[in-house]
N, C-alpha and C positions, 0 to 999 in steps of 0.2 A: 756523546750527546746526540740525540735523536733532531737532526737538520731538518723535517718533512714541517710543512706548515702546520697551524694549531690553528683554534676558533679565534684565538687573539689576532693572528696575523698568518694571512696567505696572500700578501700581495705587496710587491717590493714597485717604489719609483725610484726612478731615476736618473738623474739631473746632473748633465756634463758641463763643461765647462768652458770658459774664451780659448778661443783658436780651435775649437774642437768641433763635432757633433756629435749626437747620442750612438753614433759606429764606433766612437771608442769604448762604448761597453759591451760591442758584442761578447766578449769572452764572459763576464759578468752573468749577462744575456742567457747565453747558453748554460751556465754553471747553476744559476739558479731556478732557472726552467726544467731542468733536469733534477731538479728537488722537489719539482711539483707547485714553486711558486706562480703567481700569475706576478707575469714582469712587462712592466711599464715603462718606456725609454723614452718619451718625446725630446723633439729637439724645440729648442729656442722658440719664440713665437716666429715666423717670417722665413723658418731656415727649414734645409731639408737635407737628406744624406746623402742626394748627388753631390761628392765633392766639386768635380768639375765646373758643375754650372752654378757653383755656390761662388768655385774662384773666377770664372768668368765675369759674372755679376754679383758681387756681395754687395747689391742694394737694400736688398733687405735688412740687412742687420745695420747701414747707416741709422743712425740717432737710437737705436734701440738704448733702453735703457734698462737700472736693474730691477727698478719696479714695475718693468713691463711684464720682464722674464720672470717674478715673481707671482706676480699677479696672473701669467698666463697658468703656472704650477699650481697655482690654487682654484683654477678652475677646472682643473683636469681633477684634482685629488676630492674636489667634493663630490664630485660624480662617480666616484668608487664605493661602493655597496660600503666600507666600511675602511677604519683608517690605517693605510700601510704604512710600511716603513719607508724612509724617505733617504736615500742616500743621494747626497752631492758630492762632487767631486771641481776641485778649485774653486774658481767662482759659484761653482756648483753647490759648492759646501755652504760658500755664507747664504746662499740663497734656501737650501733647506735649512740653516739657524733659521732663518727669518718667517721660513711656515713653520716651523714649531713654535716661535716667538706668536702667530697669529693662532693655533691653537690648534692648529692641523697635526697631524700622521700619531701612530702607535706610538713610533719612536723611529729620530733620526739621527745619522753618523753621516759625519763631513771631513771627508777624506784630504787632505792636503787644502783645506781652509782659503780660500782667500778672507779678507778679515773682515770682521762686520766694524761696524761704528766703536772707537772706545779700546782699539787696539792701537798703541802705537810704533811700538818697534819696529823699524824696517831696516834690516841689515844690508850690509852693501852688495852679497850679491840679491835679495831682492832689486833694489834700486837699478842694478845691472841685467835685468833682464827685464825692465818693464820700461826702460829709459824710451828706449826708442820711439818706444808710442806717447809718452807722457812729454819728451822733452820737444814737442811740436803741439802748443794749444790749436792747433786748426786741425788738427786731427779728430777733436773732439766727437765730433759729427760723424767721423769719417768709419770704415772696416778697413783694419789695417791690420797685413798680415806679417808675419818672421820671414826672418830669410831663414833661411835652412843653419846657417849656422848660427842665428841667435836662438833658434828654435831647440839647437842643440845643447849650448848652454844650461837653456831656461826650461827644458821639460826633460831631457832624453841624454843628460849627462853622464851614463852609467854606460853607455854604449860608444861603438866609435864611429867615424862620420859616415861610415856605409850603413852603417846598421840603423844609425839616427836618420838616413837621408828614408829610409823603407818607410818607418813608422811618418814621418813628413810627409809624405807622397801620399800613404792611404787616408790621413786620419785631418792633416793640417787645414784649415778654412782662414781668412783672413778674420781678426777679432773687432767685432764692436767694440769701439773704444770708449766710446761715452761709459759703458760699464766700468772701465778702469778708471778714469778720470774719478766716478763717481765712487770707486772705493778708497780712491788711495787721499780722495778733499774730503769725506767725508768726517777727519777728525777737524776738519777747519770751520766747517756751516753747522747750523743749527738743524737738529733733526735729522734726517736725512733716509734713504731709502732701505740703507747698511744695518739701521740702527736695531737693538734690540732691547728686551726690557732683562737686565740680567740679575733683579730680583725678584720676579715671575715664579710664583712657586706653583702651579697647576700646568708648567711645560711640559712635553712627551719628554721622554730619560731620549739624554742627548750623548754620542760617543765622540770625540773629537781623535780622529788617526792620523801622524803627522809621518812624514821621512826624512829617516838622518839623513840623508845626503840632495834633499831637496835645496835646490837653488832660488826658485822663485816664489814659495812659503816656507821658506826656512821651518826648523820643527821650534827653533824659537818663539815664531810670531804664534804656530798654533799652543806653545804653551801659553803664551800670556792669554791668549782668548778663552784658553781653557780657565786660568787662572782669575777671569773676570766676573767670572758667573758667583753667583753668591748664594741662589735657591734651586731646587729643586737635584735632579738627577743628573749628573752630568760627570761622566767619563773622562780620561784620555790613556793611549796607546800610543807610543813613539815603535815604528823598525826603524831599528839601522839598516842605512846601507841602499832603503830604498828613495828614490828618488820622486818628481812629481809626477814622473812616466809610472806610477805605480799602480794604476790599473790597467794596466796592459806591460810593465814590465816582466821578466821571470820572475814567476813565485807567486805571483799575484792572488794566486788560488787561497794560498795563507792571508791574508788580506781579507779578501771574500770572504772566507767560513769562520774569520772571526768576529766582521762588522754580524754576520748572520745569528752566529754564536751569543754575542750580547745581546744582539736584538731579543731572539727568541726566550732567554731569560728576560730581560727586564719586563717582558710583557707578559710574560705568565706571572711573575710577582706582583704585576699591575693591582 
């Protein structure tokens, strides 16, 4: 299949995830830049890719929330000559749900999910890797980062503690927690920023990619979510074996050309 952009789609965003910044997509970055896309990578509203001075001061990202981080990606995406594709990755993913849910991009794939409103299942090793920030309410407010070996756990499982401690060091920022907060109550309040309409039938065709061996979205949680939607186009793709570290783990490249792959069919069908 011919990967070069079309008149439907030459312009990929894309949207990282808590504890992260948009430097974990450089290989993304590169792979489809190199296909001739124009690629969009912003980070977070407040945040930037100096890790250093992000872990010095992570003031910025105190009280952020996920309709901020929402609301900042809908401003960047309307200002695009025309509507790209939208890939998120963890929190990254329910956040591009939620601009296709507002009526934005060609079409979008949310890689490793974290869950929009209307999901419930939370298996215990999710519960286990988000504890730490969740079981202290005064964290809410707060950017609160992993240590290295919860970090290992929760994103970079498939490696061992040298190799987890690399990807920490380059990629790790301490995480807004009000964003978790607000994902994981979001089945308890009314409305909420999560939420999306999942019998929407005028949505962009949506692809949901999960990993067998993810610890902190289980490929569980992304099936129920897949499982939720009731109209329009919507996908889903399980690998085994890969983990939440899955845009930057090995192989990753299979990942990439096949979010790409879908992509550029469903919008030539458009």
């Amino acid at each position: 299949m011919d990967l070069r952009p079309t008149p439907e789609l030459d312009t990929i965003v894309l949207v990282h995830g808590l504890w992260m910044t948009s430097l974990s997509w450089e290989n993304w970055i590169k792979h489809y830049e190199g296909l001739g896309f124009t690629t969009v990578a912003p980070t977070w509203p407040g945040f930037s890719d100096d890790i250093a001075a992000l872990r010095r001061d992570p003031s910025a990202m105190e009280g952020l929330g996920f309709s901020e981080v929402v609301d900042h990606y809908e401003r960047i995406i309307r200002a695009l000559p025309k509507p790209p594709l939208i890939i998120g990755h963890s929190f990254g993913g329910g956040v591009a749900q939620v601009l296709l849910d507002r009526g934005l991009g060609a079409a979008g794939v949310a890689v490793n999910s974290g869950p929009v409103k209307g999901v419930y299942g939370l298996p215990l090793s999710a519960l286990r890797s988000v504890i730490p920030v969740l079981a202290n309410p005064l964290n809410v407010k707060k950017a609160v980062p992993l240590t290295p070996r919860q970090f290992h756990y929760a994103i970079t499982n498939e490696l061992d503690e040298r190799a987890s401690r690399e990807v920490y060091d380059r990629y790790h920022v301490p995480g807004a927690a009000r964003v978790l907060f607000q994902g994981a109550l979001a089945n308890f309040r009314p409305g909420g920023p999560t939420k999306v309409d999942f019998h929407k039938r005028d949505r962009a065709p949506l692809l949901l990619i999960a990993g067998g061996a993810d610890h902190i979205v289980p490929a569980s949680m992304n099936r129920e979510n897949y499982r939720r939607y009731r109209s329009g186009r919507v996908d889903y793709r399980e690998f085994p074996g890969r983990t939440h570290h899955t845009v930057g783990q090995k192989g990753w490249e299979e990942v990439a050309t096949y979010a790409l792959k879908w992509a550029l069919d469903v919008t030539r069908k458009a």
